[in-house]
N, C-alpha and C positions, 0 to 999 in steps of 0.2 A: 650660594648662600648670601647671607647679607649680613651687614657687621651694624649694629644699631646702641641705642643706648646702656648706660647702669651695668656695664662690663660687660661680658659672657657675647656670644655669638650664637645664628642659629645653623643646626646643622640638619642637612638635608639624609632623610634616613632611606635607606634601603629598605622593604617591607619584608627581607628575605635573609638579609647578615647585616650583624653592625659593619659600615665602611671603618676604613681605617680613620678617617677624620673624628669618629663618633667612637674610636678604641681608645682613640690616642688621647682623648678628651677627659675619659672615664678613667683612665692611669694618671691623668694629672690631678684628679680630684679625687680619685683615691690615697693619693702622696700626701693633697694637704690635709683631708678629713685625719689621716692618721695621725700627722705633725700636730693637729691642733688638737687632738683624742676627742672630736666632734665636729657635727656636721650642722651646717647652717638651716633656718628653718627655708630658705628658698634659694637655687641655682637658675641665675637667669637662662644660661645656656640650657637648659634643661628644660624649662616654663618655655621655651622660646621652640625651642626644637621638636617637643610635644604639640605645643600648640598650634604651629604653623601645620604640620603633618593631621592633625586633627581638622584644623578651619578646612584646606584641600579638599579633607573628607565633604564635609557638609557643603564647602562648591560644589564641589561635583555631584552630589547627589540631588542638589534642589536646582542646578541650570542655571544660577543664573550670580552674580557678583553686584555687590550694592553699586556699580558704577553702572548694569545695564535695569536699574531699578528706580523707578523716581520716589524719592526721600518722603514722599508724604502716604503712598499705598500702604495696603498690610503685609506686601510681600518684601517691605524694607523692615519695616516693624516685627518680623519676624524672624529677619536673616540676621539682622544684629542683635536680635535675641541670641540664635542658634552660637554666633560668634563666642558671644560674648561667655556666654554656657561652658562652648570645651576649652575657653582661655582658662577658663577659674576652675573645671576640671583637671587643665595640667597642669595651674600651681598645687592641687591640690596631689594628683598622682606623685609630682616633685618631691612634696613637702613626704609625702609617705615613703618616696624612694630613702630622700635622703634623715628620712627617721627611723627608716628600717639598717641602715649603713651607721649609722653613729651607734644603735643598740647592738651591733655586729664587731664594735671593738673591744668585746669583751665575750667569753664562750657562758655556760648556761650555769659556770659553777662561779662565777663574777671573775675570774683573770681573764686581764688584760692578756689579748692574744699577739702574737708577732706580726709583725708587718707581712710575713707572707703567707698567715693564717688569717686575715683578716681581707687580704687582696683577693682571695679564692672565694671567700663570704659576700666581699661585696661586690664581686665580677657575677656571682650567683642570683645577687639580687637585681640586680642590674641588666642582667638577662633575661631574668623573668617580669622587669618592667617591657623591655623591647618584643617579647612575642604578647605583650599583652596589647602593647602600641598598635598590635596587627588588626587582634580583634575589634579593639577601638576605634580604629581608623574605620572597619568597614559598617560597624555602627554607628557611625559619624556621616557615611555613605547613605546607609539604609535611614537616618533620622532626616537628613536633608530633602532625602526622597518623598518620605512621608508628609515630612513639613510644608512642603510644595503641592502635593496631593493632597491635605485640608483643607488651602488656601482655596483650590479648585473647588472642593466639594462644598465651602461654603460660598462659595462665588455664584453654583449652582443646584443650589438646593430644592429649590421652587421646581425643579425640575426632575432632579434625582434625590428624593426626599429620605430615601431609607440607604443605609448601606450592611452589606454582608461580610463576616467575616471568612476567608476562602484557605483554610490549610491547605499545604501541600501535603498528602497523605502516603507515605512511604515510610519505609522502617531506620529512618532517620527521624521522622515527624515528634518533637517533643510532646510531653503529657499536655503543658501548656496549650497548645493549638490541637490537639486534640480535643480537650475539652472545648474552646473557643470553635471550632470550623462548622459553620452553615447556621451561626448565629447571624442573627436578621433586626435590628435594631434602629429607630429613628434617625438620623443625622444627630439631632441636638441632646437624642437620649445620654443622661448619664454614666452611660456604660461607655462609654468612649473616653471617659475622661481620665480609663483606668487601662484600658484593653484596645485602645487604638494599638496601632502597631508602629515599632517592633517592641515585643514581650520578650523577648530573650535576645543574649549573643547570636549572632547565624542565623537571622530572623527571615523565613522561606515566604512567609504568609501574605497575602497581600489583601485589599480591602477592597471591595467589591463596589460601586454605587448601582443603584437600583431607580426603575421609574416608579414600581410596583412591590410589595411583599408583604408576608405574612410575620407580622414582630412576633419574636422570642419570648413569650410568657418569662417574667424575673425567677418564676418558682422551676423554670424547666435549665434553667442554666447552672450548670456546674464550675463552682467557680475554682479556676487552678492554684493549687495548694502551698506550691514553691516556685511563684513568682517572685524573682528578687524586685528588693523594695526601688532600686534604678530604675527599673522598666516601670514602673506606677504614676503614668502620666502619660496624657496627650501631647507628644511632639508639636503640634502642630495648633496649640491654644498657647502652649505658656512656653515654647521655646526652651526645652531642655531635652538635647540628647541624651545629656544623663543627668540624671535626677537629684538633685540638693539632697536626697537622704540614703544617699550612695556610700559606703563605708569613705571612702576618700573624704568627699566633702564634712561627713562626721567628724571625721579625726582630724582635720587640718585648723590651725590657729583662723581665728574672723581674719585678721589682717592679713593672710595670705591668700585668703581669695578675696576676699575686696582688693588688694593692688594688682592681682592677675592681670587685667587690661592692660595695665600700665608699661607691661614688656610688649605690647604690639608694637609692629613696625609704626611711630608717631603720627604717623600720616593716617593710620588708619585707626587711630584712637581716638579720632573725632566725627561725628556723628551730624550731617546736616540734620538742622531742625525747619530752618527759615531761610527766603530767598529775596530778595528787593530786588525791584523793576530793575536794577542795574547788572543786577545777577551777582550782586555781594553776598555771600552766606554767613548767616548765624550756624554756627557750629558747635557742639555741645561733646565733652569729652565723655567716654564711653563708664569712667568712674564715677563722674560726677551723675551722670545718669541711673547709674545704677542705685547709687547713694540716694536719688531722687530728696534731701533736705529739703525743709520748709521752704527755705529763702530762695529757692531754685527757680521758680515761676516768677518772682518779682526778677532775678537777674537776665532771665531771659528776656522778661518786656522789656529792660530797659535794653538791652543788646537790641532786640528789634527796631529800637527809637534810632539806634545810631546806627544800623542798617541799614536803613529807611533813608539816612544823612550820607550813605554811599561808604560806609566805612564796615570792612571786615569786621568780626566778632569771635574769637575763640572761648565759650565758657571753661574754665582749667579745674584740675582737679586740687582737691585736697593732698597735699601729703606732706604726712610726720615729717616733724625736725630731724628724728634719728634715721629716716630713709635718706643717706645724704647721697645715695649712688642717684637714686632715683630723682631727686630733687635737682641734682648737678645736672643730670639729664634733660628734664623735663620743664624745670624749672630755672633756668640759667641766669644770673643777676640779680639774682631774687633772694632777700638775704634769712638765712637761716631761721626760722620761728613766722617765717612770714607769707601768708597763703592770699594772693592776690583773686579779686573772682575772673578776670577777664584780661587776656589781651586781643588789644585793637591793632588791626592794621598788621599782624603779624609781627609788632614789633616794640606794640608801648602796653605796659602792663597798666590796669585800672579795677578800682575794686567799688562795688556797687551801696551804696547805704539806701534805706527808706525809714524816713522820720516817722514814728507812731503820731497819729492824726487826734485834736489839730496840733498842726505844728507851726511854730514861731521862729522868731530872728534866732531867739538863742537855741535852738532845737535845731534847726538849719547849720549852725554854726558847730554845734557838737555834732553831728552825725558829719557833718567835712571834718572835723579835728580826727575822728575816730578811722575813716576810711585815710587819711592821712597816713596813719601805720602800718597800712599795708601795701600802698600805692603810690607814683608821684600823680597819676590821674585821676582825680574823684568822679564816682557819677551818683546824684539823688536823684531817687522816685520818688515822685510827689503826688499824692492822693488828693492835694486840693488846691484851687488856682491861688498864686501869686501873683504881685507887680512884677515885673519885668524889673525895676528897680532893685527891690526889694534882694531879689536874686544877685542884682549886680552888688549890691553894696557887702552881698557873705563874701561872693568871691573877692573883693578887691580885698575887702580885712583878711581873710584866708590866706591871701598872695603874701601879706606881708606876715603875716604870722607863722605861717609855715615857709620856707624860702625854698626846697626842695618841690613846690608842688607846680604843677608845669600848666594843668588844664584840672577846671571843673564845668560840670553840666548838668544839668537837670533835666530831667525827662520829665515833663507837665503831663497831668491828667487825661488830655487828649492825643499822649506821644509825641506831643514834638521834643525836639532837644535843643535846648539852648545852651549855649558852651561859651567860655571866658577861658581865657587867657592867658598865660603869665605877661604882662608887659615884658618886650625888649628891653633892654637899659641904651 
């Protein structure tokens, strides 16, 4: 196991009995939900120990890990999708465990139950989260496999232009894939974009590519009636094992899957974007990606400029004032209410501004006052050429006006970056 950030730890699960490290865990969190007669909306041990067990899955089934993948193909672009997918699936499972166990402290006539009528409730639930972790894991298996098999089939398309869908037919064979088997449909047809595979739990079927065939007329296909709404998507276009209209994802608060990422091992919360001849990386954290904000493109060009200048780049994410576990973690020195865009160097935080155009001495000078409060580094985008001067004369008034601020820079029109100082005394 591994002991990482924002409290809790992750535990390595058996696919077959909860271990004792994973009993003993659920008795201590059963103690407090009781003490506090409620359950929080996320347990990091929990988001953590799902998670990892899940991600596993989707290694293992697509072959291959973002370290033997280079950062710019579609087979990065879609493993950090798949990631990113059963992270926010197991804060989401979490969030429903531990909202099924807080409505558990009470029986169906509204009393509050005894401590060891409420422990037999939520050891019940509890259990029926871990055999469902089974099935999950192996559709986490079966999605990664799939996900790697599209990358293929659109890699060679020109070649294998049609594919078939192939059930296994035996008195196991759900109605699902019985309707579906020996359907014959273009590669880019839209019927894939619902009926790729896998369509259910235990998913036998596999997808055929073809040189040659005969397409499935739309009016001759029967389409399956009690497809759950999870399975309704291409695994292998938009990077969802399980599907955002999955009862989990439904019922779970926005802000507990958007911080999902944020419990990965830190190392792997960030996301190469860009490389410089030096082999510095711009690195983009996996929230703030997802988040994808307006301002996101501009702070990356500027990350590039100072890439380019041989200096690491980490874009950081967003997070609440009131997430102080995760802030404490993640965000270390960084004083409360205060969301930095970047640290440089692994170790100086700097927050990005760009002047709306055109811009002047006093425009220059407010957007350094403003990046000021959230950084001692500033960096401007600049959409249109300056003096060299001009530049020099914000920073020096800046150095004296704000005395906390260490370095500013500009990033010019054509990417370079020019940087100032704080004088020594």
């Amino acid at each position: 196991m591994y002991h990482s950030c924002c409290g809790g730890h992750a535990i390595n699960l058996s696919l077959d009995d909860a271990p004792k490290a994973y009993q003993d865990y659920i008795d201590k969190l059963i103690d407090r939900i009781f003490k506090a007669q409620a359950a929080p909306d996320a347990d990091p041990t929990l988001i953590r120990t799902y998670g990892n067990k899940l991600e596993s899955g989707i290694i293992k089934g697509f072959g291959k890990t973002l370290a033997d993948v280079d950062f710019t193909t579609p087979d990065s672009k879609t493993l950090v999708s798949l990631q990113n997918n059963v992270w926010q699936f197991s804060a989401a499972k979490t969030y429903t465990q531990m909202k099924d166990m807080s409505a558990a402290l009470v029986d169906a006539n509204g009393k509050v139950r005894s401590f060891e009528e409420f422990r037999r409730e939520a050891q019940q639930i509890t259990g029926e989260q871990l055999r469902w972790l089974k099935t999950e894991y192996d559709t986490a298996i079966g999605s990664g496999q799939a996900a790697a098999q599209w990358l293929q089939i659109q890699a060679e398309k020109d070649t294998f232009p049609f594919l078939e869908y192939d059930a296994v037919l035996d008195d196991r064979t759900s109605q699902i894939c019985i309707h579906l088997d020996g359907i014959i449909k273009a590669v880019d047809d839209p019927f894939w974009d619902t009926y790729y595979i896998p369509n259910h739990f235990g998913e036998r079927s596999v997808i055929r590519r073809l040189r040659e065939g005969k397409v499935t007329p739309d009016d001759e296909i029967v389409h399956p009636e009690k497809m759950a709404a999870i399975f309704k998507n291409n695994v292998g276009k938009n990077g969802w094992a399980f599907s955002p209209d999955s009862n989990y994802f439904v019922d779970a608060p926005p802000h507990v899957v958007k911080n999902a990422t944020l419990y990965m091992p830190e190392n792997d919360q960030y996301v190469i974007r860009y490389k410089g001849e030096a082999g510095v990386e711009l690195s983009v954290n996996r929230k703030t990606l997802i988040e994808n904000k307006p301002d996101l493109p501009d702070i990356e060009k500027a990350g590039k400029a100072l890439v380019d200048k041989g200096r690491s780049v980490d874009i950081l994410p967003e997070i609440h004032a009131k997430e102080t576990d995760l802030r404490k973690a993640l965000l270390p020195d960084v004083a409360n209410g205060k969301n930095p865009d970047i640290l440089l160097d692994r170790a100086d935080y700097a927050d990005v501004k760009k002047p709306q155009t055109p811009a002047n001495y006093k425009t220059l000078m407010r957007n350094v006052a403003g990046a000021a409060q959230q950084a001692d580094r500033i960096i401007v985008l600049l959409e249109q050429e300056y003096e060299r001067a001009l530049l020099k004369q914000v920073a020096e008034q800046r150095f004296k006006d704000f005395p906390d601020i260490l370095e500013i820079g500009f990033v010019t029109a054509d990417g370079e970056y020019i940087e100032f100082h704080r004088p020594k005394k």
